[in-house]
C-alpha angles and dihedrals in degrees: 000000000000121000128247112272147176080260094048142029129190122207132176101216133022100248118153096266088082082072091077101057095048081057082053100048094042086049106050111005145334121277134159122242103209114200126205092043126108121225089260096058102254115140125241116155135215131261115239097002093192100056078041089062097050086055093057092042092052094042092052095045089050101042108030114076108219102019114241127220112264152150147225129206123170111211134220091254086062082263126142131207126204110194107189120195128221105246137210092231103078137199103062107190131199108192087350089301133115121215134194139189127269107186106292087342130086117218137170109263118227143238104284092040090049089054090053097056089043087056095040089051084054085054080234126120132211091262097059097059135105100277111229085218106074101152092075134148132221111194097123092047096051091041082056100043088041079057108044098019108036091225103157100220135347116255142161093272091062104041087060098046079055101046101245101107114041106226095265092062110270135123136233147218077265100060096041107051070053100046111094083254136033141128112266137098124253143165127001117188121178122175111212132192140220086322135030088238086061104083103183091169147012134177128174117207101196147145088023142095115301084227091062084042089056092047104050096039077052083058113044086050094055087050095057096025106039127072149160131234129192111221102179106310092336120096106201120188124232134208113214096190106013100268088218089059093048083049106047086050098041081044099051096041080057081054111036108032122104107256104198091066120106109238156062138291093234116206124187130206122201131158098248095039147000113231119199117208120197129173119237128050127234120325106248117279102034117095123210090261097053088053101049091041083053089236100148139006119201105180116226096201098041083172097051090033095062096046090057107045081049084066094050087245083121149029113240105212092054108260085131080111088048096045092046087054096040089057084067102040093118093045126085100211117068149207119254135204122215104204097200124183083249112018131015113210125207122207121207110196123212116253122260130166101242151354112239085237117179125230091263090045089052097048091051091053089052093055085064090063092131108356134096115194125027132174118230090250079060096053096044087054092050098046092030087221124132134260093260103045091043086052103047087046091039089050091051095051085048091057091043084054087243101121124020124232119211132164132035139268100322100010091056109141137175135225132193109231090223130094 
C-alpha cells in the first residue's frame, strides 16, 4: 500500500476536513483523496459507495468556490477515489480560505501565498505588476544596454518593448528590481575560511539594480577564483571554479528566485566550493528531475528573464542546469543542486585533475557510457556485483558529487554528473 503523500491523502469516513485537500490540490497540484482507508493504510471500505459519491459531489460543488475539476471512481474493495485537478481559476477557496500541502499534512496558506494564487489565477506574476516605487531611475541598465546592445540612448519606447514600463506610463516590479534604486533585498556573498565560523568577508548588495548586483558578486568571484600563473614568459589565467558555471547560476537565482520574498540570494564562499542560495523552490509544474536533467525551463520572472537572456547572461530555453555541468565535464567532482520546499541551492566545486577511484568505482562510471539514468538492479547486472557492495560504492561516488542520487525506495534512480 503507498504511503500518503503530498500527492495523496487516506481517510476512513467522508466528514467536511477533506475540503480542504481538494482546495489544496486545485490550488497547487493534483492529488487523489482515497475514502475507506485508515491513515495506516489498512483497508476498510465503505457501505453503499454510489450514494457515497453524490455526497462528495455535492459537498465539493457547495463548499469549494470555485469549484475545481475532479473525479470520482468506486473500486472494487468498496474504495473511492477522488482524483482532484489542479485548475486555472485560483484561488479555490473552502470557507473563504485557500490550503496547500505540506508534505502528508494540509495546512492554510498564508498572505503572501494567498496573493500569489490570486495573481497566478490572474495568469499575472509579481513582476508584472504596478510597481509602488514610480519615481525610479535607469543609469546602470542603459549603460548596459549602450555596452552590449549598442542602443544610443534609453527611452520610453524601450522600457516598454522591454516590459518595464505598462503602455499608460507606469512602471513595474520589473523595472524596479532593474532601476539604480529600489527596496528589495538582494545578494549576500561571505567568504569563509577554513571554517564556517571564520568570516574573512562579507559584502550586501541590496536596495539596487540586480544588474549591479550581477556585476559586483562577478567581481568578488574573479578576485578569490581566478588566478594567474606564469609558465616560462607566458601568464595564463586559472579558474578556480569555471567562471561560466559561477554566471549561468548567479545569473538563474536573479531570475528565478521569488522576489517578493523577503530575503536575500546567499552565496557562500568557501575554499573547496561556492554555494548559491536562492529563495524560492522550483516554479509549478516542473518536478526535481526535470530541473536537474535540464527537461524544461518556466521561467518564474518572464520580464527579467528576457532581459537577460537579451544580454547574453542567460540561455533562453533553460540549459542554464546543462551548461553549469558541462563546465565540469572534465572534472570528476560535480556540482550538485539541493531542491528545498523554500530555497534550492546550487555547489560549484573547485576544479582538480582527478578523483583517487578505485578499480570497482571505476567500473561502475564506465556502465553509464551512454546512458543517463540507471536503477541500481541495472547497475548490479552490468557490473555483475551485488546489492551491498553497488550501493556502498554508489553511495561513495554520490558523496564525492560523481554520480547524482533522485527518487525515493523503489524509484531510486542514478545519474552520471558529465555531459
Amino acid at each position: 500500500m503507498e504511503r500518503e503523500s503530498k500527492t495523496l491523502e487516506y481517510t476512513e469516513q467522508i466528514t467536511r476536513t477533506f475540503l480542504k485537500t481538494v482546495s489544496a490540490y486545485a490550488n497547487y497540484g493534483s492529488g487523489k483523496i482515497v475514502f475507506g482507508i485508515s491513515d495506516d493504510g489498512i483497508i476498510l471500505g465503505l457501505d453503499n459507495p454510489e450514494q457515497l459519491c453524490l455526497n462528495i459531489e455535492n459537498m465539493i460543488n457547495d463548499n469549494l468556490s470555485p469549484i475545481p475539476d475532479y473525479s470520482l471512481e468506486i473500486c472494487r474493495n468498496q474504495t473511492i477515489v477522488l482524483t482532484v485537478f489542479e485548475g486555472l481559476y485560483k484561488p479555490y477557496l473552502y470557507r473563504s480560505k485557500a490550503y496547500k500541502r505540506n508534505d502528508s499534512a494540509t495546512i492554510e496558506v498564508n498572505r503572501l501565498d494567498l496573493n500569489r494564487l490570486v495573481l497566478d489565477g490572474m495568469n499575472q506574476t509579481f513582476e508584472e505588476q504596478i510597481s509602488n516605487e514610480q519615481n525610479l531611475t535607469f543609469q546602470t541598465l542603459e549603460t548596459t544596454l549602450v555596452q552590449e546592445l549598442k542602443i544610443e540612448g534609453l527611452s520610453n519606447d524601450i522600457l516598454k518593448t522591454l516590459q518595464l514600463m505598462t503602455p499608460d506610463g507606469c512602471y513595474t516590479n520589473a523595472a524596479a528590481l532593474i532601476a539604480d534604486h529600489n527596496q528589495f533585498k538582494g545578494v549576500d556573498i561571505i567568504r569563509f575560511g577554513t571554517t564556517i565560523s571564520e568570516l574573512r568577508d562579507r559584502k550586501t548588495l541590496e536596495n539596487c539594480s540586480i544588474l549591479t548586483q550581477f556585476f559586483e558578486a562577478l567581481n568578488i568571484y574573479r578576485q578569490y577564483y581566478q588566478i594567474e600563473k606564469i609558465e616560462g614568459a607566458v601568464r595564463r589565467k586559472i579558474d578556480l571554479i569555471p567562471e561560466e558555471a559561477f554566471r549561468e547560476a548567479l545569473a538563474n537565482a536573479l531570475v528565478h528566485r521569488l522576489w517578493d520574498v523577503d530575503s536575500n540570494i546567499k552565496i557562500s564562499m568557501f575554499e573547496d566550493k561556492i554555494e548559491i542560495s536562492s529563495p524560492g523552490s522550483l516554479p509549478p509544474g516542473i518536478s526535481k528531475e526535470e530541473y536537474l536533467n535540464g527537461q524544461i525551463s518556466t521561467l518564474r520572472n518572464p520580464i527579467i528573464g528576457n532581459l537577460f537572456y537579451r544580454l547574453n547572461y542567460i540561455e533562453k530555453f533553460g540549459t542554464g542546469i546543462k551548461r553549469i555541468n558541462e563546465a565540469y565535464s572534465h572534472n570528476l567532482t560535480k556540482p550538485n543542486y539541493q531542491v528545498y520546499e523554500n530555497s534550492i541551492t546550487v555547489g560549484l566545486p573547485t576544479l582538480n585533475e582527478e578523483l583517487n577511484l578505485n578499480e570497482d568505482e571505476k567500473q561502475i562510471l564506465n556502465v553509464f557510457d551512454g546512458k543517463k539514468i540507471l536503477t541500481r538492479a541495472q547497475i548490479d547486472e552490468l557490473t555483475g556485483f551485488n546489492k551491498a557492495k553497488t550501493v556502498r560504492i554508489l553511495n561513495h561516488l554520490t558523496e564525492q558529487s560523481v554520480i547524482q542520487k533522485t527518487g525515493k525506495g523503489r524509484d531510486i534512480k542514478y545519474t552520471l554528473l558529465q555531459k
